[in-house]
C-alpha positions in Angstrom: 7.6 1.8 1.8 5.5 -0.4 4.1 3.3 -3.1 1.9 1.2 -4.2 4.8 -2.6 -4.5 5.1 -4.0 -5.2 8.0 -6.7 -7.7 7.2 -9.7 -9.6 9.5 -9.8 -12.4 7.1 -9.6 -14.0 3.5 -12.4 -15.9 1.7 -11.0 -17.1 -1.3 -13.9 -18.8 -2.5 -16.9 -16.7 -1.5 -20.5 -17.2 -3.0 -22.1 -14.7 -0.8 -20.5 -11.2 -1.9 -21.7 -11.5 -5.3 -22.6 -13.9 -8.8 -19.9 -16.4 -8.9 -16.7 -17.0 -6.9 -15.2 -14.0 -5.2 -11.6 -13.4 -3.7 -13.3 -11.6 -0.5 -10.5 -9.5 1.7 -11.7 -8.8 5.0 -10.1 -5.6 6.0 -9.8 -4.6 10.2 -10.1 -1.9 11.7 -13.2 0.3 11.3 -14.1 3.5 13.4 -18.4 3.6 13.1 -19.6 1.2 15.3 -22.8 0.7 13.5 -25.6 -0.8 15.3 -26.4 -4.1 14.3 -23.0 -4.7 12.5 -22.5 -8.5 11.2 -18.7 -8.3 11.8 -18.2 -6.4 15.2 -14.4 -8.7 15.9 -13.3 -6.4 12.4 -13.6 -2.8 14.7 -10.3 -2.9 16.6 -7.5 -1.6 14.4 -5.1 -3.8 16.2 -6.7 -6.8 15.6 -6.5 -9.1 12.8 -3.3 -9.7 11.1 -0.7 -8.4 8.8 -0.3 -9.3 5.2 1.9 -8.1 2.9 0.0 -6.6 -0.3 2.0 -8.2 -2.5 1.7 -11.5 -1.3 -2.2 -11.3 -1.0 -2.1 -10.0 -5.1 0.4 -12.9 -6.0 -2.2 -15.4 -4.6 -4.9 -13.4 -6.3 -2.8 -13.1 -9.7 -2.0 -17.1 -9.2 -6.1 -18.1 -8.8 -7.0 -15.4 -11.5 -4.7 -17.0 -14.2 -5.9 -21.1 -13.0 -9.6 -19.7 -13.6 -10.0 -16.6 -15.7 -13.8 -17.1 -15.6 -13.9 -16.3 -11.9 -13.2 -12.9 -12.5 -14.5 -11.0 -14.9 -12.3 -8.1 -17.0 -13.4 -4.9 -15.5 -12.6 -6.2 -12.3 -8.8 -6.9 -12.8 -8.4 -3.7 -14.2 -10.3 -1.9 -11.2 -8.7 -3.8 -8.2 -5.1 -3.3 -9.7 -5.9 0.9 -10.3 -7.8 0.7 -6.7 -5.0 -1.1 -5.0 -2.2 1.4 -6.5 -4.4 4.4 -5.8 -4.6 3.6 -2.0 -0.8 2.7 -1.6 1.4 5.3 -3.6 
């Protein structure tokens, strides 16, 4: 099974995608082409770089258990059902 994700970027501190600090993965590759798009270097699907998944959740895992209050409990349970539901 391949475990890599193919990501434009990481923000492990954001304050901009919501109250709080965020974890923010930056995914590549995206087909629309929107007009006015804010992150036009994400469209190629070649571009970026791979991660492997398992890595990127260890260092999420690692930050969530230093500071608990940076993410709330809904959202551990809905990234780790998301994240399983889009690779099995």
């Amino acid at each position: 099974m391949d475990y890599n994700l193919r990501i434009a970027g990481i923000e492990p501190e954001s304050i901009v995608d919501g109250p709080g600090f965020r974890y923010a993965v930056f995914t590549q590759g995206c087909p629309r082409n929107c007009p006015g798009c804010h992150n036009p270097q994400t469209h190629p699907f070649e571009g970026g770089r791979l991660v492997d998944i398992r890595d990127l959740f260890r260092e999420i895992d690692g930050r969530l258990r230093r500071s608990p209050k940076d993410f709330p409990r809904p959202w551990r349970s809905w990234a780790a059902w998301c994240t399983a539901a889009v690779w099995t």
